[in-house]
C-alpha positions in Angstrom: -5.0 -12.4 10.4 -6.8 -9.4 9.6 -9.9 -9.2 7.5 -10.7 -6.0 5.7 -14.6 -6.9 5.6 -14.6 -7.5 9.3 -12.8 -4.7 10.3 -11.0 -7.0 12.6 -8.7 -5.5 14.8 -5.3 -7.2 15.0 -2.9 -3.6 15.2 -5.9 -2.2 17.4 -4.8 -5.6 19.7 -1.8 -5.4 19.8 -1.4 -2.3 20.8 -3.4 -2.8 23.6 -1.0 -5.5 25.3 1.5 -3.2 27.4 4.7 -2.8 26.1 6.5 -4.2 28.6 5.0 -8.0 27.6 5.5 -7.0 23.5 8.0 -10.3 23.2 9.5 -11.6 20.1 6.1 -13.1 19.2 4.2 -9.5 19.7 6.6 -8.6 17.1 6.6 -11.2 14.6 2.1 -11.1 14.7 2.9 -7.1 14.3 5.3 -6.9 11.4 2.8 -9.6 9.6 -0.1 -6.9 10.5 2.3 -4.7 8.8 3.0 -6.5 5.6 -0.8 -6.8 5.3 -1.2 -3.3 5.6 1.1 -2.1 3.1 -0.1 -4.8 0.6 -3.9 -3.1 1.3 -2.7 0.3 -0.2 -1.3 -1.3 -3.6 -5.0 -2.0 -5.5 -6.4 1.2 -4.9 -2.9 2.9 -6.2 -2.6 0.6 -9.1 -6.2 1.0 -9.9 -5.9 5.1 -10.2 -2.5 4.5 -12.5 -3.4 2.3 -15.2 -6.3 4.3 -15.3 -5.0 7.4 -16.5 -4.7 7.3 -20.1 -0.9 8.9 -20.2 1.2 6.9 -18.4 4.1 9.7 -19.2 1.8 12.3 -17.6 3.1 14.3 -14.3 -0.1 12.2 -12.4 0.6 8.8 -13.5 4.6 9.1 -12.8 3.1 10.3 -9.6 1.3 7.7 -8.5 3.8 5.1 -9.9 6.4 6.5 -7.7 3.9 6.1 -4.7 3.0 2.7 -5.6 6.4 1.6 -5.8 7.1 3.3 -2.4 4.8 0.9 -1.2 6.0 -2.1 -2.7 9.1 -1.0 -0.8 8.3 -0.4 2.5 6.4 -3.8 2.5 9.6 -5.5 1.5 11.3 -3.6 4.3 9.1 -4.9 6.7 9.2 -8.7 5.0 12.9 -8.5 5.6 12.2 -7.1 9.6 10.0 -10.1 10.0 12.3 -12.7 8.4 15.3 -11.7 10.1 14.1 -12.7 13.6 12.6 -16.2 12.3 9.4 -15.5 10.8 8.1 -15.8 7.3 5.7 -13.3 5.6 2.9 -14.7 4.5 1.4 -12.6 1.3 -1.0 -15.1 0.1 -3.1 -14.8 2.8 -2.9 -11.7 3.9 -4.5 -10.9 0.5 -7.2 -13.2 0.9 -8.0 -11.7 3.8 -8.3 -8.6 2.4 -11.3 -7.1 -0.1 -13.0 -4.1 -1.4 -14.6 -2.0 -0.6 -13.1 -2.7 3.1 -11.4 -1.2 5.8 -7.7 -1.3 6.3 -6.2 -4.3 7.6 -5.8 -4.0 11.3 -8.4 -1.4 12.5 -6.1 1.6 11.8 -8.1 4.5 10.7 -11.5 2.6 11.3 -13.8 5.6 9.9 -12.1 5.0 6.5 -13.3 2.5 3.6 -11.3 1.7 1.1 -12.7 1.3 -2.8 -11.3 0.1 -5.8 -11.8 3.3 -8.3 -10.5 4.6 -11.7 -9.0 8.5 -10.8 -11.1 11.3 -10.1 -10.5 13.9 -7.8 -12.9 12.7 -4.9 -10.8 9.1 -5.0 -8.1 11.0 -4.6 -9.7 12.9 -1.6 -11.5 10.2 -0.2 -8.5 7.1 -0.8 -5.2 7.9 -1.2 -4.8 11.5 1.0 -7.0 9.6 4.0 -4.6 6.4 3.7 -1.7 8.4 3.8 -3.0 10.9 6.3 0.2 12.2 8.8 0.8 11.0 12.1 0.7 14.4 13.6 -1.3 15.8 15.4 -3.2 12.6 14.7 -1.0 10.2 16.8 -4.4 8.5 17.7 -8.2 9.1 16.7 -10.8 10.4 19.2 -11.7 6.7 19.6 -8.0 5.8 20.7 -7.2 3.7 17.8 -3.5 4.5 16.4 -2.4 5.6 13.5 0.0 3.9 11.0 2.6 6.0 12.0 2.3 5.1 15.7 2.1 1.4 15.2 5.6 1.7 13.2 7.1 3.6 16.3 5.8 0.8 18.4 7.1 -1.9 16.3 10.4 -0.2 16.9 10.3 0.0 20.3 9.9 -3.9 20.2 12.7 -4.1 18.3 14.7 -2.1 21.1 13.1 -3.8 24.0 13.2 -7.0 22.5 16.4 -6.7 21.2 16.5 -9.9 18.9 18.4 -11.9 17.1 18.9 -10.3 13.2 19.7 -13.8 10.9 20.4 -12.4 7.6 19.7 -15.8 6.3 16.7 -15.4 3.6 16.2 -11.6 3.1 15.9 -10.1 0.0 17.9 -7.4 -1.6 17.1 -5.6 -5.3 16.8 -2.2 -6.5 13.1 -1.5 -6.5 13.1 1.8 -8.4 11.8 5.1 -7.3 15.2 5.8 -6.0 14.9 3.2 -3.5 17.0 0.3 -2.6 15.4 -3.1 -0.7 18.3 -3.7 1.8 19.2 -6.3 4.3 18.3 -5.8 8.1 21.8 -6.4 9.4 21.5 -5.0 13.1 19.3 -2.6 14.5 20.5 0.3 13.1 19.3 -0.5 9.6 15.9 -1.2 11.2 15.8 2.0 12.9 16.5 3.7 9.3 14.0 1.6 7.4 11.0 2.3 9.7 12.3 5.6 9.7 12.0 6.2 5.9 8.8 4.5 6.0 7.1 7.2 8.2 8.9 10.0 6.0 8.0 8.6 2.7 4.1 8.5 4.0 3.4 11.5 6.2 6.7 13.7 6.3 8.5 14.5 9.2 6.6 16.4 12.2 8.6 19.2 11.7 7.9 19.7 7.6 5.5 17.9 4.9 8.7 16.6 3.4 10.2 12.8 3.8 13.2 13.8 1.9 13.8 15.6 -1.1 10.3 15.3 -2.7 7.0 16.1 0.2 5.3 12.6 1.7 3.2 10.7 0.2 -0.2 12.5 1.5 1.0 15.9 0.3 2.1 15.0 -3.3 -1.4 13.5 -3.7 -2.6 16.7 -2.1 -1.2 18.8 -5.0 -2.9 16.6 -7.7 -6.2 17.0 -5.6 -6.0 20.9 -5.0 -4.6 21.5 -8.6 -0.6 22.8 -7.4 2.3 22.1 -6.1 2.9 22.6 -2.1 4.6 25.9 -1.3 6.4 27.3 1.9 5.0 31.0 1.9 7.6 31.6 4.9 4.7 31.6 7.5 2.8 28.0 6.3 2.9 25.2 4.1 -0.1 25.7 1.4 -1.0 24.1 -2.2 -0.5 27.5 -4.3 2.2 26.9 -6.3 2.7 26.0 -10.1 -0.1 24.5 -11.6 -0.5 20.5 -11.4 -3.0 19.1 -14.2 -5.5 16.9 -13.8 -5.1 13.6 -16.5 -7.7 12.2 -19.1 -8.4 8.6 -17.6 -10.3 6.0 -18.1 -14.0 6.3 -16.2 -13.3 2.7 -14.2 -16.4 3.2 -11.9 -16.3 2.5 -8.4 -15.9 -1.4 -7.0 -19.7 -1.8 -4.9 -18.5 -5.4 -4.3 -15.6 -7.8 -4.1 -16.7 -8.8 -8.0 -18.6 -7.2 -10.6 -21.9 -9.0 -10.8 -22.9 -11.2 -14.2 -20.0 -9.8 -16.7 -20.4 -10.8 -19.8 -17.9 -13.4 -21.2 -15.5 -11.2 -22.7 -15.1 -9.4 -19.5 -15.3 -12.5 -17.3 -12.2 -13.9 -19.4 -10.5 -10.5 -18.7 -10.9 -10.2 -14.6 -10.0 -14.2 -14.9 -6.8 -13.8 -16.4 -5.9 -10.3 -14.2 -6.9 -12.4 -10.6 -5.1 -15.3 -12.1 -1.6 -13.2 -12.3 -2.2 -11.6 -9.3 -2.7 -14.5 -7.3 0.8 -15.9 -9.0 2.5 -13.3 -8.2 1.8 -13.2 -4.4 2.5 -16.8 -4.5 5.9 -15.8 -5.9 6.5 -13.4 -3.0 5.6 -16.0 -0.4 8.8 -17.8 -1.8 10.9 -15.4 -2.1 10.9 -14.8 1.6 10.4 -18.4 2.4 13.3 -19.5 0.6 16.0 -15.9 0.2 15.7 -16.4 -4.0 15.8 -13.5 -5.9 15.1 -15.6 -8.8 11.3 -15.5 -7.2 11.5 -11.8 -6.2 11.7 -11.3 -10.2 9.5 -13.5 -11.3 6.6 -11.8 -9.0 7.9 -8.4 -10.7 7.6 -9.9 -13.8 3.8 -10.8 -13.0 3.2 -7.2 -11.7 4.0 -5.9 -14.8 1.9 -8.0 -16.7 -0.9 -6.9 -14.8 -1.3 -3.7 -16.3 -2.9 -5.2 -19.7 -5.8 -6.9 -18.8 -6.4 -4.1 -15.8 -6.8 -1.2 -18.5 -8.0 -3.4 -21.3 -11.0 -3.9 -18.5 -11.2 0.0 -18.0 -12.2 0.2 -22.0 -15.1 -1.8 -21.3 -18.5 -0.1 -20.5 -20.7 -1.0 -17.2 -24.4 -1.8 -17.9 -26.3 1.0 -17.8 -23.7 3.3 -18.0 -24.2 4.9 -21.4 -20.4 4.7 -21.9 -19.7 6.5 -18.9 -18.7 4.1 -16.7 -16.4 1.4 -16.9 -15.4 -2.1 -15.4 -11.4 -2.6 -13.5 -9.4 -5.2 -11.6 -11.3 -6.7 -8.8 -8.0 -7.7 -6.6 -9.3 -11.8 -6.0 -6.9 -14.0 -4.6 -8.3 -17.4 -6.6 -7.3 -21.0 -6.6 -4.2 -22.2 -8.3 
């Protein structure tokens, strides 16, 4: 798969390869690609929510909701690629993934992604680019395609392809955030899903809204630009009522997949966080391998324990910081 040091290519691939040969296999490698991508965008998210101080604050309800938008659409597409016969496989698309790095797949190739506590120019430089919409930027002056055109050619696979949906093994459960993890049942539902996934992110082409909240890229845009996105009745600009900016903790930016030479109190700390990470991926992979929601919660149940060691990490100064700086999660897949 996909390696976000390399850069390696796999969506750039496989959109090459005309659609008239995209088979059942072109669609199983692509919705993989896909689960791989959408895990990519969960550390950076995380990172900027347990670092802001308030977690009842307007910006860390914010990027909760976004974060678990993502968790979402990656269990969408798990349940896509399980229906026709294939098995996501979480574990290693993480391991394949580090930061800094670029997103899985070659999408958006000019972006790196870093692991950083909240500031405005993470939000800027991170989240808005990741979640940048699909039009007019269908593809880049390079050719390569966005996320959103990769998700309208993974459902005109489906419709070409037309396969076999085997309910056997997918995964149901209210995720929260309003949305609900449901079963592909025909290709209806997987018209709907991939639908929602491209409103949630980037809005429709027609308005910055996926619904009854703006996409993804514009609610970050109105913590960034300081207010809320308003229709003026000629144009869509960020001039509406005021959206503060939180008190967080100063996690300083990721240079490298680990902090270099922590001191044993902090090594313990990014030990235990990679640990539970690692555990829960591992009980993702069987959830899907095996249908349990018994597994589905237990990995929920190691999400949530995350969040301790991440912000007791983001109390803890860098080197050479004079207090200003401060270490944070390092995302590691390790050995059981």
């Amino acid at each position: 798969m996909t390696s976000a040091v390399t850069g390696s290519p796999e969506i750039v691939r496989l959109m090459t390869i005309p659609a008239s040969e995209r088979d059942l296999q072109w669609l199983k490698e692509g919705l993989q690609a896909a689960v791989a991508l959408e895990l990519s965008t969960l550390p950076p998210y995380l990172c900027g929510y347990w670092s802001v101080t308030t977690s009842s604050s307007e910006a860390a309800r914010l990027i909760s909701h976004i974060a678990v938008d993502e968790m979402f659409h990656m269990g969408l597409v798990s349940n896509m690629l399980t229906a026709i016969g294939g098995t996501p496989r979480i574990v290693e698309a993480a391991t394949d993934i580090s930061y800094p790095g670029r997103l899985p797949g070659g999408v958006r190739p000019q972006l790196s992604v870093y692991l950083s506590g909240l500031t405005k120019s993470y939000v800027k430089e991170v989240f808005m680019e990741i979640e940048m919409p699909e039009h007019p930027l269908a593809f880049t002056s390079e050719g390569v395609p966005t996320i959103g055109a990769f998700y309208d050619a993974l459902l005109d696979a489906f419709k070409d392809v037309n396969p076999t949906i085997d309910p056997t093994r997918q995964l149901t459960s209210n995720v929260g955030a309003g949305n609900k993890l449901v079963a592909m049942t025909d290709l209806g539902v997987v018209e709907e899903s991939i639908a929602l996934i491209k409103e949630q992110g980037e809005g429709t082409p027609e308005s910055p809204s996926g619904g009854s909240v703006p996409a993804h890229y514009y609610r970050f845009g109105e913590l960034y630009h300081g207010h809320k996105l308003r229709w003026t009745g000629t144009d869509w600009k960020f001039d509406g009522d005021p959206v503060a900016f939180p008190d967080v903790y100063p996690m300083g930016r990721l240079t490298t997949a680990s902090w270099p030479n922590p001191a044993p109190d902090v090594a313990a700390l990014l030990t235990t966080f990679n640990q539970t990470y690692t555990t829960m991926l591992g009980h993702l992979d069987k959830a899907w391998e095996t249908g349990s929601a018994t597994e589905l919660n237990a990995s929920i149940g190691k999400m949530y324990q995350l969040a301790s060691p991440a912000r007791s990490l983001m109390q803890m100064p860098l080197p050479d910081s004079d207090g200003t700086q401060t270490y944070g999660p390092e995302f590691l897949v390790v050995p059981a």
